[in-house]
N, C-alpha and C positions, 0 to 999 in steps of 0.2 A: 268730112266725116264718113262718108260713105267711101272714099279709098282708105281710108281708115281701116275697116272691115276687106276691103276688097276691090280689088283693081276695075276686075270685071264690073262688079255693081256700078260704080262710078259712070262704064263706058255705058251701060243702061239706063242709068238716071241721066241721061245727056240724051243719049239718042234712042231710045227706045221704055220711055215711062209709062207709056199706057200697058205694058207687061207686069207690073205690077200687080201681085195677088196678098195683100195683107191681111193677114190671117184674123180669128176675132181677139185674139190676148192683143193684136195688137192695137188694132179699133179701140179696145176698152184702155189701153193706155193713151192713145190719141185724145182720148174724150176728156179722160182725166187730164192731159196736160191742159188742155184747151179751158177746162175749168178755172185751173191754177192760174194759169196766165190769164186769163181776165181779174181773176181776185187780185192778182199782182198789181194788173193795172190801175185796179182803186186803191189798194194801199201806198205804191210809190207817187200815184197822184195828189198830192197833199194842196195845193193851191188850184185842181180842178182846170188846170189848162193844159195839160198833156196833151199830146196829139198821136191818132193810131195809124201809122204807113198801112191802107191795105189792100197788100201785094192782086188780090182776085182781083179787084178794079184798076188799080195802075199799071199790074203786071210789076217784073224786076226793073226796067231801066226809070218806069214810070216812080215807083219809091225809090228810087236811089236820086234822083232826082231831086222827090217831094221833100225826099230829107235832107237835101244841102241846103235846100231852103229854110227849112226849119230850124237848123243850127243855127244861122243869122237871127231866130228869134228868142232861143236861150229857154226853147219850154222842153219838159218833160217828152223823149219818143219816145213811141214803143212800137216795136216792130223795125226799128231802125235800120233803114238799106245802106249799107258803105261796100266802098270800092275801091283798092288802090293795092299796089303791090301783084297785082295779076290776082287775087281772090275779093271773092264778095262775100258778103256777111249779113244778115240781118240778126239784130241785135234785140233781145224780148224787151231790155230796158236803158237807153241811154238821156241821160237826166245830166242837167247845169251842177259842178260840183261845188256842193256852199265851205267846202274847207281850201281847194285854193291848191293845196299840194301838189307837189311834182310836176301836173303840167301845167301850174299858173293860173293867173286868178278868171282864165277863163276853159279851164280845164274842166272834162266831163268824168261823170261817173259810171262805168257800163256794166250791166249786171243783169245774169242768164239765170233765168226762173227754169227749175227745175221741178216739177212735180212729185218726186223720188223722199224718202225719209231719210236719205244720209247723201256726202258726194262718194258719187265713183270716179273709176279712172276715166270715162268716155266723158265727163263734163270740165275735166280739166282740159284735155284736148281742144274739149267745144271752145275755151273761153280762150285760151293760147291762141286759136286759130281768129278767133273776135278781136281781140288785141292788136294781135298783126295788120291784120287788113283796118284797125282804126287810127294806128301811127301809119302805116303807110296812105292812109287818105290826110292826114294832115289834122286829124283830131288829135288834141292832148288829152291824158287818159289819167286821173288823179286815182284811180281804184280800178281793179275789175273784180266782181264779184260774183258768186257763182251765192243763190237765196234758193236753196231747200224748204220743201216741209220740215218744220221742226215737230216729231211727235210729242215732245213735251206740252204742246203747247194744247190748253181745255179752252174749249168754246163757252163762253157765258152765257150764248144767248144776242137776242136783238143785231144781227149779225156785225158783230164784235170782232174781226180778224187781226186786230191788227199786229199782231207776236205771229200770225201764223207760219212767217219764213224766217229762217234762222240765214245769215250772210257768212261765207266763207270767204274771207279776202284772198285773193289770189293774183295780187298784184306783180306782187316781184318773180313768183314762179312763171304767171305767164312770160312775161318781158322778158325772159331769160330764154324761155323758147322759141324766139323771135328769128332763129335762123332754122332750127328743127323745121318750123311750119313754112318759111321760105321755100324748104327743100319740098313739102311735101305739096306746096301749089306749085313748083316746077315739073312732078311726076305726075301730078294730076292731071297738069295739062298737056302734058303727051301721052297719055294718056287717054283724055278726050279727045284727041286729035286724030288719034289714031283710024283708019279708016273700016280696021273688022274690031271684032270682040276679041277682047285679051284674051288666050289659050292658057284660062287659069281651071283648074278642076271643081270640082263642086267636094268642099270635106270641115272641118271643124269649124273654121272660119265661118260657113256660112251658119252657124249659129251663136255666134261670138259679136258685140254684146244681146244681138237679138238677134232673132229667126229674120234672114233677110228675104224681103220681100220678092227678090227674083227668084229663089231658091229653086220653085218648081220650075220654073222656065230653064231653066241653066242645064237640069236633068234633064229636058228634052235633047239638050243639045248633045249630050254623053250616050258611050256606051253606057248600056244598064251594066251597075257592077250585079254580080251575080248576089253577093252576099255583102253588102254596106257594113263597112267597119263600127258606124254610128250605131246599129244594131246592139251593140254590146253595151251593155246596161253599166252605169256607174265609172263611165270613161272619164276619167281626172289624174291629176296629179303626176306624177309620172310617166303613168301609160299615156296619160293624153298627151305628152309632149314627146315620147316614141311615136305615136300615130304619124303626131304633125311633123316630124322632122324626117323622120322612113317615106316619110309622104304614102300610108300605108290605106288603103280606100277598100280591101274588103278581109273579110274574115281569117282570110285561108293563110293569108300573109304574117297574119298575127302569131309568134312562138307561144305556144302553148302555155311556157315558165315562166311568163309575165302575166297570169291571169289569176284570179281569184275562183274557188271551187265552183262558185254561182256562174261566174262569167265563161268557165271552163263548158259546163254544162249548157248557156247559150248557145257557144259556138258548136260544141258537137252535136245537139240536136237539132241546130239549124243548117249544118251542114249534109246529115242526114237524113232533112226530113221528117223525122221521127219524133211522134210529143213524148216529153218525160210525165211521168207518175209513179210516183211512190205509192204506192196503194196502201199498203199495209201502214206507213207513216200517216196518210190523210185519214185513214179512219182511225187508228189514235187519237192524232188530236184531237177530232170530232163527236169522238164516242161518248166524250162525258158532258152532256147536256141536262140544262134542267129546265124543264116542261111548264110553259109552253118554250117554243125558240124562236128568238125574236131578233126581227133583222132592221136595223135602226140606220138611216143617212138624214142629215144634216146640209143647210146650205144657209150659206152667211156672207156676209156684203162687209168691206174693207172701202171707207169714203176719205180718199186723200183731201178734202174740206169738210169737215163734222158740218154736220145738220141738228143735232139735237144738243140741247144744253149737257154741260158739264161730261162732254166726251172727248175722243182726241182724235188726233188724224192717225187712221188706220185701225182704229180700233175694230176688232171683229166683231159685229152682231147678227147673232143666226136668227131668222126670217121663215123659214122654213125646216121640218120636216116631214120625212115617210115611214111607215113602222108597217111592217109585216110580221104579222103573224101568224105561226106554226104548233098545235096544237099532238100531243102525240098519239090520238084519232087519225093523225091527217089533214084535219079542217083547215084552211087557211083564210086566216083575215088581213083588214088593211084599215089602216086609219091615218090621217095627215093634218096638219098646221102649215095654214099658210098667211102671212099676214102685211095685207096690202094697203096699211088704215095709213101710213106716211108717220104713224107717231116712231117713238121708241123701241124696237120688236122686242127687247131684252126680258124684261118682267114677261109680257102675255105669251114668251114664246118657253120659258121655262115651268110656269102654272101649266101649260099646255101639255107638257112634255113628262110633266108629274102626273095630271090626270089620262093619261092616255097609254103610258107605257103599265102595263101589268105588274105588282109588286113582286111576283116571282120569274122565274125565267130568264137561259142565260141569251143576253144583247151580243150578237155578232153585230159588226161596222167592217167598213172597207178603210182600213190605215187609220187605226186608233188614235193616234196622234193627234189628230183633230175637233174629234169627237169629246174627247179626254180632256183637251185645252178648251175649249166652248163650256165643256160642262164646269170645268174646273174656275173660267173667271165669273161664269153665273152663280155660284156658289158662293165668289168672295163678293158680289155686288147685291146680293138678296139672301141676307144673313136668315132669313126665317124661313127660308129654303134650303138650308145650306146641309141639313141631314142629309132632307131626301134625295138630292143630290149627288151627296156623299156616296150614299147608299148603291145610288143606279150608276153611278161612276163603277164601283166595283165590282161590277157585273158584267161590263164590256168586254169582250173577245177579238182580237183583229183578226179577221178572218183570211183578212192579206197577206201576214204574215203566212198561214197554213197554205197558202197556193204559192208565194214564194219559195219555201222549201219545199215542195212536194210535187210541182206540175209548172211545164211547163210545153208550149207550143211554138212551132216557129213563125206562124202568123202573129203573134205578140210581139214579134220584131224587137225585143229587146225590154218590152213595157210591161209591167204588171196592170197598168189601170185597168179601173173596170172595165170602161171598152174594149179595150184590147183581149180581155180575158174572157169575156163574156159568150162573143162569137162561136170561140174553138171551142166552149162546153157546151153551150144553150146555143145551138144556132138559128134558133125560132125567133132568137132576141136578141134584138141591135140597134143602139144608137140612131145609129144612122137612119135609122126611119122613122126618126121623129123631128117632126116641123116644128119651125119656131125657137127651139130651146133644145139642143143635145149639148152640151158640155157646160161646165162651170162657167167661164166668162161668159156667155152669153145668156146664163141663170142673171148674173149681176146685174149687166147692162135691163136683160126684162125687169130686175127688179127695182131696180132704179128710175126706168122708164115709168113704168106703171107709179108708181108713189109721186108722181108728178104733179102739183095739180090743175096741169091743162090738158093732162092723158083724158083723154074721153072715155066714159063709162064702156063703152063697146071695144075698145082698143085695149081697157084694163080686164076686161073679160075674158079677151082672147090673152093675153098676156098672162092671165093667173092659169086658164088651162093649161098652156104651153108649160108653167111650170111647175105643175102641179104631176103633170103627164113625163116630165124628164125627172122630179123624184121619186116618184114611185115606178119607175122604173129601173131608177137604181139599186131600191130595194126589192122588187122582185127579183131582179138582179145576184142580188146576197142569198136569198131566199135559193135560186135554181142552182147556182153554185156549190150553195153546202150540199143539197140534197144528192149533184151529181158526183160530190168527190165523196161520200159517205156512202154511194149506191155502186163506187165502181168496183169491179170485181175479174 
C-alpha cells in the first residue's frame, strides 16, 4: 500500500522508519482505527475463541508463524500473518467459513475492518492485495470482505454494537486482481532492494490518499522549489492532472489561462511578494454591523463508535464554545462553554449558547458552514429551542468569506485558515504558541481524552485549560481580524 502512494515511501518504510513524522489528523485516525478494530474483534468473535497475532511481541515472522498454527485449529484470527507469493499481509479478521463456498468446506472468511463511513478506492487495493497473498499461501478464501462503519447504524445503549459494520463483499473483484497485485509485489521488491532512494520528487502524490508520513523528510532531500505548485488553493480536477502529468512543482510554470481569478491572484502575489487588499471592498462588507459585534467559534467531536444512546457514528456534537464580544464603546468582552461532564454535550451546549450569546448583534464565524450546520441539527433535535435557534442562525456572518475576496498574503501559502491568516494581520497572535491544543484534531483527541473516566482530575484540568485557551483564541482571533480589515486605510 505504501508503493501504492509512492515508490520512495516504500524504499522508507523498509529501510529507514524511524524517519517517520505523522502528523496529528493522523494519530487521531490511528486511534480511531484502533478503536474500530478491537470492537470488530468482539463482534466477529461470536463463540469467544478468536485468537489475537500480536505482531509487538512476536514481531512479523513470529505471527506469520503463530498463525499457520492457528489455521490447524479453525478459530477465529485476528490480526492474521500470511505469506506466500513474495508479499505478506496481516489480515484484521480471518475466520472458519460456515457457508463452505468456493473454497470448500474448509475454506475461510477474510474481512478488513475499516474505520471509514463508506469504501474508498485505497480499501479495495487493501483487500485485493490480502487476497493474493492468502491463495498464494495455500488458504482457500470463501469471501473477502471489506466491514465499514455503517452510519445508519443508532446505538441503543448497554453497549449494543452489533449492526455497527456494514460488509461489502469483494470477492470476485479481488480474485480478478490477482495478477495486478502480482505485478505490484514484483516492483516492490525491487524496489526494496534497491540500494539508494528512488529519485522520485516530492508533489501531489505525497498527499494522495493521505499526507505521507515521510513528506517532510523527502523535502530535505530537494532543492527548495522557490514557489510550491501545492501553494495554489483548490488544485483539482483538471488542473490537478495538468500538474501531475507537466510534472509541474512550482508556480511560475503554471499558464496563467488555466487558473481561476482567485488562483490567479495567489500566484501573482505570491510571486511578488506583495499582500493583496481590497480596501475599499473589506470595509463594505464590514460596514454594516449591528451592535454589540460578536465573534462566535464552535468545536465539536465526530466518535466513529457512538457513546451515548440513540446517536450514530459520526454524528457531530459541539462540546465547546468562545464568544467575544465587541461593544460600539470599544469594551471587549469574552465568555465560553466548555463541557467535560462525559454525558451528551448536545442539549447543555445549546441552553448555553442561547444564554450566553446577546439577543442582538450581528455573529461573525470563521466558514459559516459549520456553525450553520451545528446550529441547524440542534434545532431539529430540541424542538423547544428550535426559534431561538432559528433566530441566531440568521445572524451569522462568515467572516472568511470577506478575507477570501478581499486579502490575501503570501505567507498563507495558498490557505485561508485561521492560522494561516491570522499571523500576516495580528502578528502578536499565533497558534503556534500554544501548548497542549493549537488545531482541531488535537481539540478532539483532548476532548475525548479528558471525558475518560480514568483521566485524573489533574490531567482533565490541564486538558480543559488547553482547550479552553486554543478557543478563545480563535475567537480573539475573529475579533482582531475584523477590526484590522475595517481599520485599514
Amino acid at each position: 500500500m505504501a508503493l501504492r502512494q509512492c515508490p520512495r515511501r516504500l524504499w522508507l518504510e523498509v529501510h529507514h522508519p524511524e524517519l517517520k513524522q505523522d502528523p496529528p489528523a493522523s494519530k487521531a485516525r490511528f486511534a480511531v482505527g484502533d478503536l474500530v478494530g478491537e470492537l470488530a474483534r468482539s463482534l466477529y468473535d461470536v463463540e469467544e475463541n478468536g485468537q489475537l497475532i500480536d505482531i509487538e511481541t512476536l514481531g512479523v515472522e513470529g505471527g506469520i508463524a503463530r498463525t499457520s498454527a492457528l489455521l490447524e485449529r479453525r478459530v477465529p484470527i485476528f490480526e492474521a500473518g500470511l505469506q506466500g507469493g513474495g508479499g505478506r499481509a496481516f489480515v484484521d479478521v480471518l475466520r472458519p467459513s460456515r457457508k463452505g463456498a468456493r473454497g470448500g468446506p474448509r475454506s475461510w472468511d477474510l474481512i478488513e475492518v475499516k474505520s471509514s463511513a463508506s469504501l474508498k478506492g485505497s480499501h479495495r487495493d487493501d483487500v485485493a492485495i490480502q487476497s493474493y497473498v492468502a491463495r498464494e499461501a495455500g488458504i482457500p478464501l470463501a469471501s473477502v470482505k471489506v466491514a465499514h462503519v455503517d452510519p445508519r447504524f443508532v446505538y441503543r445503549g448497554g453497549d449494543d454494537y452489533q449492526h455497527l459494520l456494514h460488509e461489502v463483499d469483494l470477492t470476485s473483484e479481488s480474485q480478478a486482481r490477482h495478477q495486478e497485485v502480482a505485478e505490484w509485489i514484483a516492483e516492490g521488491q525491487a524496489v526494496a532492494d534497491r540500494p539508494d532512494v528512488p529519485p522520485i520528487q516530492t508533489g501531489l502524490q505525497c498527499r494522495t490518499p493521505h499526507r505521507c508520513c515521510f513528506l517532510d523528510h523527502c523535502r530535505t532531500l530537494e532543492t527548495p522549489v522557490a514557489f510550491p505548485v501545492e501553494w495554489l488553493p483548490r488544485l483539482q480536477g483538471s488542473l490537478r492532472e495538468h500538474v501531475r502529468t507537466a510534472a509541474i512543482r512550482d508556480l511560475r510554470d503554471l499558464p496563467d489561462t488555466l487558473l481561476s481569478p482567485r488562483q490567479l491572484r495567489v500566484k501573482e502575489h505570491t510571486l511578488s511578494g506583495e499582500p493583496y487588499l481590497d480596501r475599499v471592498g473589506a470595509q463594505a462588507d464590514l460596514a454594516d454591523v449591528r451592535w454589540p459585534a460578536l465573534f462566535l467559534d464552535f468545536e465539536a467531536v465526530q466518535l466513529a463508535v457512538p457513546i451515548w444512546p440513540n446517536t450514530h457514528p459520526y454524528q457531530m456534537f459541539p462540546f465547546q464554545f468562545s464568544l467575544h464580544t465587541l461593544t460600539e464603546d470599544g469594551a471587549v468582552g469574552h465568555q465560553e462553554h466548555l463541557d467535560l461532564s462525559g454525558a451528551e454535550p448536545g442539549r447543555a451546549f445549546a441552553e448555553a449558547l442561547l444564554a450566553r450569546v446577546p439577543p442582538a448583534g450581528t455573529v461573525f464565524v470563521w466558514n459559516a458552514s459549520f456553525e450553520l450546520a451545528q446550529i441547524r441539527a440542534l434545532s431539529m433535535r430540541f424542538a423547544d429551542l428550535r426559534g431561538p435557534l432559528q433566530a441566531l442562525e440568521s445572524r451569522l456572518v462568515d467572516l472568511l468569506k470577506v478575507v477570501e475576496d478581499r486579502y490575501y498574503h503570501p505567507r498563507q501559502k495558498g490557505s485561508w485558515k485561521l492560522k494561516r491568516v491570522l499571523p500576516t494581520l495580528v502578528p502578536e497572535l499565533d497558534h503556534a504558541a500554544l501548548e497542549g491544543v493549537n488545531d482541531g484534531h488535537m481539540a478532539v483527541l483532548a476532548y475525548v481524552e479528558a471525558i475518560q473516566p480514568d483521566t485524573t482530575p489533574a490531567r482533565k484540568q490541564e486538558l480543559a485549560q488547553a482547550l479552553a485557551d486554543y478557543c478563545r483564541l480563535d475567537t480573539e482571533a475573529l475579533l482582531r481580524i475584523w477590526q484590522a480589515l475595517r481599520a485599514a486605510g
